[in-house]
PyMOL CGO cylinders between C-alpha atoms (Angstrom):
from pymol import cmd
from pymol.cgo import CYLINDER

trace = [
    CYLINDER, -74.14, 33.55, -3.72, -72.77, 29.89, -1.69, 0.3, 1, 1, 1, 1, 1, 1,
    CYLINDER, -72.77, 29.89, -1.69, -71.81, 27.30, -4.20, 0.3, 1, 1, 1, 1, 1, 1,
    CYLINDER, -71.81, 27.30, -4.20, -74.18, 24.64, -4.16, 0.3, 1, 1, 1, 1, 1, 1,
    CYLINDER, -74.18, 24.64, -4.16, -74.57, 21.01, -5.76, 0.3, 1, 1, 1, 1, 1, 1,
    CYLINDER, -74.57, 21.01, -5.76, -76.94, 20.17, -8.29, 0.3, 1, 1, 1, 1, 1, 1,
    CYLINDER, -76.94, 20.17, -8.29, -77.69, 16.56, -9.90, 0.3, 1, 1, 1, 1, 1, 1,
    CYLINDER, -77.69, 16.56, -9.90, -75.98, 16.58, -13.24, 0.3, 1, 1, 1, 1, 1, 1,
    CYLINDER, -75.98, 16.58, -13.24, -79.21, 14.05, -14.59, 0.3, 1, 1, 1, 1, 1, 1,
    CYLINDER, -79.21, 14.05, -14.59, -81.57, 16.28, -13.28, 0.3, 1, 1, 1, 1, 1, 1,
    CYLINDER, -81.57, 16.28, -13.28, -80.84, 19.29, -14.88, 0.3, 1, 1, 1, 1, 1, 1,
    CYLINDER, -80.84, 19.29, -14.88, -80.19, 17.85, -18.39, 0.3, 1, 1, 1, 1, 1, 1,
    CYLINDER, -80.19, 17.85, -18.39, -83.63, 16.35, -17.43, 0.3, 1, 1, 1, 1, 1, 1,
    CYLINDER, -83.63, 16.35, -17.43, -84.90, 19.80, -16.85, 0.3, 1, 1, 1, 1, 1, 1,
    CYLINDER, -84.90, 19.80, -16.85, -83.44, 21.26, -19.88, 0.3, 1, 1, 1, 1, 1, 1,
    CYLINDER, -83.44, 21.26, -19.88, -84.97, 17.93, -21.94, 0.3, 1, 1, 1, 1, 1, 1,
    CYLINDER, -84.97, 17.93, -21.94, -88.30, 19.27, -20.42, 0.3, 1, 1, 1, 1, 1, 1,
    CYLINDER, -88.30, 19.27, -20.42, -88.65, 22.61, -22.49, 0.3, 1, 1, 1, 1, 1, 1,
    CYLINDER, -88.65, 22.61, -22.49, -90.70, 22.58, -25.45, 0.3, 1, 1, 1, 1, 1, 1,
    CYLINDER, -90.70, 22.58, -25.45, -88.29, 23.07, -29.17, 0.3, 1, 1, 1, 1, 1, 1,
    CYLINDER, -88.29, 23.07, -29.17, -88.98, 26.46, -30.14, 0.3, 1, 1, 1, 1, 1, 1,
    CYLINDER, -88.98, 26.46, -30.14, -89.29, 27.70, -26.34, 0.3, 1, 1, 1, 1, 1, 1,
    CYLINDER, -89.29, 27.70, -26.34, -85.55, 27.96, -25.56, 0.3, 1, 1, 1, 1, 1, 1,
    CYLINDER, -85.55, 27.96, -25.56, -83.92, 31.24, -24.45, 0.3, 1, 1, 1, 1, 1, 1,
    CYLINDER, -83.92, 31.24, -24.45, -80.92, 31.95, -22.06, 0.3, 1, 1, 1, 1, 1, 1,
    CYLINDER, -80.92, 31.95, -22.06, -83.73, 33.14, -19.76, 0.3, 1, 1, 1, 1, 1, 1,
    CYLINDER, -83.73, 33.14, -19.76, -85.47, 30.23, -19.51, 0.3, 1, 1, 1, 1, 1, 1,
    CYLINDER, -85.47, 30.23, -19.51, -82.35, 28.23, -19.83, 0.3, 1, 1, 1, 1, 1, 1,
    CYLINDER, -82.35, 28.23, -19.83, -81.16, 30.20, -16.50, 0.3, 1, 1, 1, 1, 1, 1,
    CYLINDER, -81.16, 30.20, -16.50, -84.87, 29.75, -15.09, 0.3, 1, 1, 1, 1, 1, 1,
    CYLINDER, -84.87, 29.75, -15.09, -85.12, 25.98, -15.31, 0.3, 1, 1, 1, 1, 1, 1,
    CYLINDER, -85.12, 25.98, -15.31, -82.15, 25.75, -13.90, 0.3, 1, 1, 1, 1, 1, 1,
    CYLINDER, -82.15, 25.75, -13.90, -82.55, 27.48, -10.67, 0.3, 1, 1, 1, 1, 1, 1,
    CYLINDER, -82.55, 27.48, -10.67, -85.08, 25.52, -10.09, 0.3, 1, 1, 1, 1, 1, 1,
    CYLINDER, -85.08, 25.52, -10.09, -83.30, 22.39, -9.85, 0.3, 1, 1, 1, 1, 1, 1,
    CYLINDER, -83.30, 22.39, -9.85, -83.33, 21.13, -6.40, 0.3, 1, 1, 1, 1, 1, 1,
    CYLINDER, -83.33, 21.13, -6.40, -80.13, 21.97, -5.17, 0.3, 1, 1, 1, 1, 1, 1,
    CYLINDER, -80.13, 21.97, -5.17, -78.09, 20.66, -1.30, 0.3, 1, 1, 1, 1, 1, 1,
    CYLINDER, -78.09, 20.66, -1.30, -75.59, 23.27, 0.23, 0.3, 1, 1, 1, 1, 1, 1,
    CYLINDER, -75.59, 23.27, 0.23, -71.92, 22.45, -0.92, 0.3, 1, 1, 1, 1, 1, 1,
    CYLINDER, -71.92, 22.45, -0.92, -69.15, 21.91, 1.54, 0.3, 1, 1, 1, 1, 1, 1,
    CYLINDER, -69.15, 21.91, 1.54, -66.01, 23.99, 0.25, 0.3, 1, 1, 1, 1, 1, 1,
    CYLINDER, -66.01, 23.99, 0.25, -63.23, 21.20, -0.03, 0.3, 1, 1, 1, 1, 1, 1,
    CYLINDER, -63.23, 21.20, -0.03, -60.78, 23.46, 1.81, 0.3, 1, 1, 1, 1, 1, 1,
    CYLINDER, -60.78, 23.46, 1.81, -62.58, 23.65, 5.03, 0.3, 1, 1, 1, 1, 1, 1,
    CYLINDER, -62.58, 23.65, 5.03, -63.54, 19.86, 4.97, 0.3, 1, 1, 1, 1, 1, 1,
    CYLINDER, -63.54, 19.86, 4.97, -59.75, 19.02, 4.23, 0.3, 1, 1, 1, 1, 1, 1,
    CYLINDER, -59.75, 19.02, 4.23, -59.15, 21.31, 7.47, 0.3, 1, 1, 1, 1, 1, 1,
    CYLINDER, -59.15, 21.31, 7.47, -61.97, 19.59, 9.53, 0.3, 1, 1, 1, 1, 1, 1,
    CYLINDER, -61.97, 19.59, 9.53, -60.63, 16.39, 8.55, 0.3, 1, 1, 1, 1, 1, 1,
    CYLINDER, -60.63, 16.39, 8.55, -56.88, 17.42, 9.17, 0.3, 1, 1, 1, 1, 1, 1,
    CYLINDER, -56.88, 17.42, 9.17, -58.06, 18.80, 12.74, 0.3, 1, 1, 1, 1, 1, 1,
    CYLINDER, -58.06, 18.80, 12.74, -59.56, 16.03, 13.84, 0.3, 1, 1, 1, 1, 1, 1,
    CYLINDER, -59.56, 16.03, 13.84, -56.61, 13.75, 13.15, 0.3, 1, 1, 1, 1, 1, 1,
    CYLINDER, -56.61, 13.75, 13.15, -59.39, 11.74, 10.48, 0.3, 1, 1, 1, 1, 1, 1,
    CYLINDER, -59.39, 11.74, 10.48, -56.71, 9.21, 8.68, 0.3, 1, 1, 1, 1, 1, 1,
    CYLINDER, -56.71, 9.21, 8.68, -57.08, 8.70, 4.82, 0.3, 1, 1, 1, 1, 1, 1,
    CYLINDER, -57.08, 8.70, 4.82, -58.36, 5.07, 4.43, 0.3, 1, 1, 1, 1, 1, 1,
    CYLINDER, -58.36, 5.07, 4.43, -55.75, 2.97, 3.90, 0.3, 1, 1, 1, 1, 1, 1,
    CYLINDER, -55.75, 2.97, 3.90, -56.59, 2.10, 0.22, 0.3, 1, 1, 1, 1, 1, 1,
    CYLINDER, -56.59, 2.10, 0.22, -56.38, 5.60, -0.71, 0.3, 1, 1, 1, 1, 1, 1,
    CYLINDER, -56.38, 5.60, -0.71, -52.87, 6.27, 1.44, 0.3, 1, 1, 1, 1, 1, 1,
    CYLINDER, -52.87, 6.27, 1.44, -49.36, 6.50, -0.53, 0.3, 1, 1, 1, 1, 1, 1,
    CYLINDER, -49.36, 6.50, -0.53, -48.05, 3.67, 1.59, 0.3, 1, 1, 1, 1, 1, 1,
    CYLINDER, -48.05, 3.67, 1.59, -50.78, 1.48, 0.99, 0.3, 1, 1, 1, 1, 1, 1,
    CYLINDER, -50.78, 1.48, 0.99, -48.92, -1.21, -1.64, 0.3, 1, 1, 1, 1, 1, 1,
    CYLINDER, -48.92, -1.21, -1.64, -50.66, -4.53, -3.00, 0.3, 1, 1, 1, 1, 1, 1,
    CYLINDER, -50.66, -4.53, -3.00, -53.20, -4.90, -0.01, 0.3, 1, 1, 1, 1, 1, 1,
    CYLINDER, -53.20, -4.90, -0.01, -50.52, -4.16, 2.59, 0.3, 1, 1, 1, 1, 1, 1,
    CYLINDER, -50.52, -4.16, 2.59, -49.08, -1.00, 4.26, 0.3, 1, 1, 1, 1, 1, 1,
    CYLINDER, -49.08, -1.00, 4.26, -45.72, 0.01, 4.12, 0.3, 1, 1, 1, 1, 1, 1,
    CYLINDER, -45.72, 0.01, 4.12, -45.68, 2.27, 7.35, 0.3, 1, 1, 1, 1, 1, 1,
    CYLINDER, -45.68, 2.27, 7.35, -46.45, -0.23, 9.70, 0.3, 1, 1, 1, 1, 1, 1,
    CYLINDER, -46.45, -0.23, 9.70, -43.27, -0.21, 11.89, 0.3, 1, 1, 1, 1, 1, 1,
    CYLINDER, -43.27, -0.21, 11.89, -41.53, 2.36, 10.25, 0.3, 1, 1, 1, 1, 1, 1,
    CYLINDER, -41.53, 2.36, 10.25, -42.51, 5.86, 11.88, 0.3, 1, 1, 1, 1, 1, 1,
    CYLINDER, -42.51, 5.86, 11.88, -40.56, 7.62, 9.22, 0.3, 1, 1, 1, 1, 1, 1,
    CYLINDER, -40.56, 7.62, 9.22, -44.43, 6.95, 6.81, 0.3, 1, 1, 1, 1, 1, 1,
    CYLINDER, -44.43, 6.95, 6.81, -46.88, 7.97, 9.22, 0.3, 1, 1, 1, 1, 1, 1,
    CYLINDER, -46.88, 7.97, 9.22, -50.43, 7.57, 8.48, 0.3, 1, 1, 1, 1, 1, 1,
    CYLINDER, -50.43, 7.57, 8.48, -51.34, 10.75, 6.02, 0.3, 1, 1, 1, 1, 1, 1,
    CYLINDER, -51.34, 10.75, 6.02, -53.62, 12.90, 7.31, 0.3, 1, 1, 1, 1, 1, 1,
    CYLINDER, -53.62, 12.90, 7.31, -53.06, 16.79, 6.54, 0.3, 1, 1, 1, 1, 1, 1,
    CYLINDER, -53.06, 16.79, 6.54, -55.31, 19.03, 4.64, 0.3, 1, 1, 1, 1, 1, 1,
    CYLINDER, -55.31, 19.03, 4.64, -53.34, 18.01, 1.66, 0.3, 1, 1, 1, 1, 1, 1,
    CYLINDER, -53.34, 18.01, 1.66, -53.03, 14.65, 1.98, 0.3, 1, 1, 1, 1, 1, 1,
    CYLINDER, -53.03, 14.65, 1.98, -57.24, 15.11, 2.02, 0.3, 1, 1, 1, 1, 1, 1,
    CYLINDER, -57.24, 15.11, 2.02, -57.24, 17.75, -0.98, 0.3, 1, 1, 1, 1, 1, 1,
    CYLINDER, -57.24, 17.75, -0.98, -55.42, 14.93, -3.43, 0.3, 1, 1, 1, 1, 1, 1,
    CYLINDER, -55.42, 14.93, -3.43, -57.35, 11.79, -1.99, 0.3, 1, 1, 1, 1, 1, 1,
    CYLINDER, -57.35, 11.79, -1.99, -60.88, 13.74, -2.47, 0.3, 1, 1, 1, 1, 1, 1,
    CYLINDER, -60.88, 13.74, -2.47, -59.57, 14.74, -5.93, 0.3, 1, 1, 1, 1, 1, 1,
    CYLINDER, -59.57, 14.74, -5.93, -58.82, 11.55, -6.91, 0.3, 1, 1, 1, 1, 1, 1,
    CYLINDER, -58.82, 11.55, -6.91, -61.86, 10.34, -5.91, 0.3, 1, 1, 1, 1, 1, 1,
    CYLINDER, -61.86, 10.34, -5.91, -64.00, 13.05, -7.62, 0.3, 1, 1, 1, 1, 1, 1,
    CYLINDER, -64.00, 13.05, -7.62, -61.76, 12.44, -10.98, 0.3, 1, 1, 1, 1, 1, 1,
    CYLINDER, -61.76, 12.44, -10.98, -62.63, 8.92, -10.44, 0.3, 1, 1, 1, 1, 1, 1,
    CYLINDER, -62.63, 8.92, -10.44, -66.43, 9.42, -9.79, 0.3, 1, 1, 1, 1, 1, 1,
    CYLINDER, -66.43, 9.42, -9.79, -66.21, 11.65, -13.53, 0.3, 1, 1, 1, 1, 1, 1,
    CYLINDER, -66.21, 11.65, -13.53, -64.66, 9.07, -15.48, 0.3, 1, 1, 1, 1, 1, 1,
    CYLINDER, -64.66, 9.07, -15.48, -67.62, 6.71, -14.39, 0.3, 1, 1, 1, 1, 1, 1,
    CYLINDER, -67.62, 6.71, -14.39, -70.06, 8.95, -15.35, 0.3, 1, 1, 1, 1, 1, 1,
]
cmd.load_cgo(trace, "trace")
């Protein structure tokens, strides 16, 4: 089975849908198959894509990115970040950060 991503909304919306005194697991596990669902991109391969292809983190997200200014300009020793790491935690973030808004 491929992971894929499914809107949050509409499967509570789903779930809402059943009639009280209709609920099972196996209509639980019905409905929600049927909610429309996109392929997911693991985050390990798009942190490698991104790493490959020498895609910088945007500056607001970069450790060396201080009070609307960057830190690295001119000093080679904080080059821009840009491994699959650097992309793991800056995707995190933003995921965590995309939760807490929810």
């Amino acid at each position: 089975m491929k992971d894929d991503l499914i809107s949050r909304k509409a499967a509570i919306d789903r779930l809402n849908a059943i009639p009280p005194g209709n609920w099972s697991k196996t209509r639980y596990t019905r409905e929600l198959w049927n909610v429309p669902s996109v392929p997911a991109v693991p985050l390990d391969k798009l942190c490698e894509c991104l790493s490959e292809n020498s895609i910088n983190i945007p500056c607001e997200a970069c450790p060396n990115f201080s009070n609307e200014y960057c830190t690295a300009i001119g000093d080679p020793s904080k080059p821009c970040p840009k491994t699959a790491n650097d992309w793991r935690r800056v995707i995190t973030e933003w995921m965590e950060e995309q939760d807490a808004a929810d």
